[in-house]
N, C-alpha and C positions, 0 to 999 in steps of 0.2 A: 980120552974122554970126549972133546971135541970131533975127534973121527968121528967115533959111533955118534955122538947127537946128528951128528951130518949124515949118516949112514941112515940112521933112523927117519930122518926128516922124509931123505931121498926115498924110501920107501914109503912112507906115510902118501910123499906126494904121488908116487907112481901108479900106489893105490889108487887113491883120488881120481886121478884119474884116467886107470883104467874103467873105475867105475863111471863116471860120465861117458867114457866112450863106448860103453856097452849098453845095444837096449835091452830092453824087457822082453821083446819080441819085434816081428816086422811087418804084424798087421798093419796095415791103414785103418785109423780110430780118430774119431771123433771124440775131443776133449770135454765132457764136463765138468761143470765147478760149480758149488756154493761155497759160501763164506762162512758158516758155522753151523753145528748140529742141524738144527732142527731144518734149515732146508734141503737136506739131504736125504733125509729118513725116507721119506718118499720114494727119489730117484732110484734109492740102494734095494726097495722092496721089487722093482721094477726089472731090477736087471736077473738076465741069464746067462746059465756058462757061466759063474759067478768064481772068477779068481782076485787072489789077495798079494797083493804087492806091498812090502816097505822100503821106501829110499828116504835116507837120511833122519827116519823117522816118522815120514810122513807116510800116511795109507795110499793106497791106491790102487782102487778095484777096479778089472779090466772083465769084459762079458759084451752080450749085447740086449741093446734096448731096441724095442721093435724091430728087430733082426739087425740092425747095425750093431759094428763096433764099435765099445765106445769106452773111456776111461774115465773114470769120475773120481773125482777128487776135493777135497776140502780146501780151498785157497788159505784159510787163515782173515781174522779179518783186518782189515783195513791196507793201505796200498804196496808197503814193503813185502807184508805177507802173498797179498796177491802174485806181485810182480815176482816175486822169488820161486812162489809155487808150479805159476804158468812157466815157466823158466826151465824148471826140474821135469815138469813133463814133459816140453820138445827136446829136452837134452836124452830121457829116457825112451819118449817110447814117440810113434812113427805117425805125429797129430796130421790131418788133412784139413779139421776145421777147429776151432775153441767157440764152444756155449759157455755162454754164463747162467745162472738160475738162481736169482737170491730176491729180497725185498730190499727196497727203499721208501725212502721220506719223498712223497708226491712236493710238489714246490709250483705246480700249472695248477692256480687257483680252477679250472674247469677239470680238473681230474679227483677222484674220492678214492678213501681205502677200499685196497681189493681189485683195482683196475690193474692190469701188466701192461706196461711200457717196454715198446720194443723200439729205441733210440735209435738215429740214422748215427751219429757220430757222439765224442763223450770229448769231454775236456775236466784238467785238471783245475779246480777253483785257488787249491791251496799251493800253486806255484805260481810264489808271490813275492812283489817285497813289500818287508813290513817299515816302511816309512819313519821317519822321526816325526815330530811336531814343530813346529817354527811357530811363536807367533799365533797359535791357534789353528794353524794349519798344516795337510801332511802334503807332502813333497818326499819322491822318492828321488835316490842321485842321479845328476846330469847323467850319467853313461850308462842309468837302467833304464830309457822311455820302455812308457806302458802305453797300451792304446788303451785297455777297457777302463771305465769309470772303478773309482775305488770304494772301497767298505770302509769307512773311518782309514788308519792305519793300512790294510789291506791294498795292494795294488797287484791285480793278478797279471800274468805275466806268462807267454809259453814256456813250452819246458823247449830245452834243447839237448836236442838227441847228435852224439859223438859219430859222426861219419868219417871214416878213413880217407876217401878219395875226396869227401866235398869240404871235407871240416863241419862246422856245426851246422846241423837242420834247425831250425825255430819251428813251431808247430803247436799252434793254440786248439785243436780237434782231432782226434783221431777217429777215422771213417770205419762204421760197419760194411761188411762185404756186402755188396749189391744185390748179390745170385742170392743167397744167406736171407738179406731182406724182402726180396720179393717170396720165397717160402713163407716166411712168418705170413706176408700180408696175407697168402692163400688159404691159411690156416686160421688167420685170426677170427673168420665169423662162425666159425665151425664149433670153437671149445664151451663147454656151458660151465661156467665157474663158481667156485662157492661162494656165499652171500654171509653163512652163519657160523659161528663158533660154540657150541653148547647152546645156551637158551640166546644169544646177541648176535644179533643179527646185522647188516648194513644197510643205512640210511637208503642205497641207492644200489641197483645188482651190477655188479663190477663189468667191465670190459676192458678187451684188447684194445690198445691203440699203438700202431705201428707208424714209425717216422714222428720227428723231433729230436731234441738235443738231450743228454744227458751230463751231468757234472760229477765227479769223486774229490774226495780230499780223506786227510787224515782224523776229521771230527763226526761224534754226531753231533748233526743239526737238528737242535731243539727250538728253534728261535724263529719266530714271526715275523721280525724286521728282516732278516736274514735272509730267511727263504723268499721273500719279496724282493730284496736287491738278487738275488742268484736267478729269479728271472727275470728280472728287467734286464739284468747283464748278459746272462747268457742265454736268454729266451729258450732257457732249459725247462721239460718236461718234470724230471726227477733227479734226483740226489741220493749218493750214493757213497759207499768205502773202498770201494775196490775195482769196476768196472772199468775206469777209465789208465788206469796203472795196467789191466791185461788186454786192455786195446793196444796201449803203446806197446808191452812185451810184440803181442802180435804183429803191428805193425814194423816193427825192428827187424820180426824173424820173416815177416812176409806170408805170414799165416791168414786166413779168412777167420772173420770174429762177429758174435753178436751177441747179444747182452737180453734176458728177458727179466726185466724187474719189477716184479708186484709190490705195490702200496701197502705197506704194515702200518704206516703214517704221516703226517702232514707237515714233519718238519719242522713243527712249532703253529703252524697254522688252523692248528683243531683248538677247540675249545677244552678246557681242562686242561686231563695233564695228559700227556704222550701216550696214544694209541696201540703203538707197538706191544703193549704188556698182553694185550685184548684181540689182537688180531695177527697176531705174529705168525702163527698157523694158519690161518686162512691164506693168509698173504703168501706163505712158503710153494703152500698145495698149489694156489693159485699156479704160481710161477713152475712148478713140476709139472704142470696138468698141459701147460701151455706148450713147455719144453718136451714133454711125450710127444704130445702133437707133429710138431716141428721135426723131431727126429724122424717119424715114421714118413713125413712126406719130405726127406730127402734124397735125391738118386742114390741107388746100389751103388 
């Protein structure tokens, strides 16, 4: 009985990974991702050569979009989902760059729904320690120092990434690629973007803005006081689930990365209740409209 469990196992794993070690194909493609349905519906109306791939569950449709190759995929939301997905795609199939294309919670009181942020670099908010209370006050232990100011309890903190030869990396930002950001900026005054949703319209007609900070974590942010301390801290643009988890993947694998994020909402800093219900489709389009763009004027 133990043989075969052992025998079984041994094949399960040899499976495994034979299938990690086989691609899909050996095109050079350009990865796309959203976070969940609705900003993908776009991307997918978009593509040609429209093939359909399943690994581990996950879809993944390979074609090209304005004549490039390109894979697009649905990350999952929030940071494990991301980090897992972008993960399964450089193990499968032959990435040169990863696009990101979803919405977030604007958090730069000078930016309104409907704007896309194209961040120079993203950082992780919710890797953090969550402090005790003394006395009235939080204090995290002698052997975590933090540099950035804290959220109540909250002391955020880099993540540190596992290196073989160096031991641990600390790393409070992970950089978009350069080459990567200077396309967006060539594109940004180019795209005309949408303003309305059925008969509701926006206060103000959206724009591109390229360069700034962006932040991810595991929550959404609905909160006012919130999204005020996430920019005074990290004189971040926008707030997000997932952007800053497939920066790091990328930055791990050594891959070029960039992130286009349009405003569904304010993070807590709209009046009422959360925008997102109301502009969530603009906000997606927005971000497809942008990322077309971007695609088409990248070199053959």
């Amino acid at each position: 009985m133990i043989r075969n469990t052992l025998l079984a196992l041994a094949a399960t794993t040899a499976a495994a990974a034979a299938q990690t070690a086989t691609p899909v194909d050996q095109t050079a493609r350009t990865a796309v991702i959203s976070a969940f349905q609705p900003e993908w519906t776009l991307l997918q109306e978009m593509i040609e050569d429209r093939e359909d791939h399943l690994i581990n569950g996950t879809a993944f449709v390979t074609g090209t979009l304005e004549d490039k190759p390109i894979v697009l995929f649905l990350s999952g939301v929030s940071m494990v989902n991301a980090a897992m997905t972008t993960q399964m795609a450089l193990d499968h199939f032959e990435i040169e760059n990863i696009v990101f294309s979803g919405i977030a919670g604007g958090v730069d009181p000078a930016l309104t729904v409907g704007d896309v942020v194209v961040a120079e670099e993203w950082s992780q908010y919710l890797e953090a320690v969550f402090a005790r209370e003394t006395d009235g006050t939080f204090a995290p232990p002698s052997f975590l120092p933090t540099e950035l100011p804290n959220y109540g309890m909250i002391f955020p903190r880099p993540v540190d990434i596992a290196r073989a030869e160096d031991g641990i990396e600390e790393r409070q930002w992970f950089p978009v690629d350069a080459t990567l950001l200077e396309t967006a900026r060539k594109v940004a005054d180019e795209i005309e973007l949408e303003d309305c949703v059925d008969q509701t319209c926006l206060s103000k007609a959206p724009s591109v803005v390229v360069g700034g900070k962006g932040v991810s974590g595991q929550a959404f942010v609905d909160n006012a006081d919130f999204r005020e301390y996430v920019f005074e801290t990290f004189d971040a643009q926008v707030l997000d689930m997932e952007s800053a988890a497939v920066a790091h993947v990328a930055y791990a694998n050594d891959v070029p990365f960039i992130a286009f994020r349009s405003l569904s909402d304010l993070a807590g800093g709209g009046e009422g209740e959360n925008e997102m219900g109301t502009f969530m489709q603009v906000a997606s389009d927005n971000s497809a409209a942008v990322v077309k763009a971007f695609i088409a004027a990248l070199p053959e």
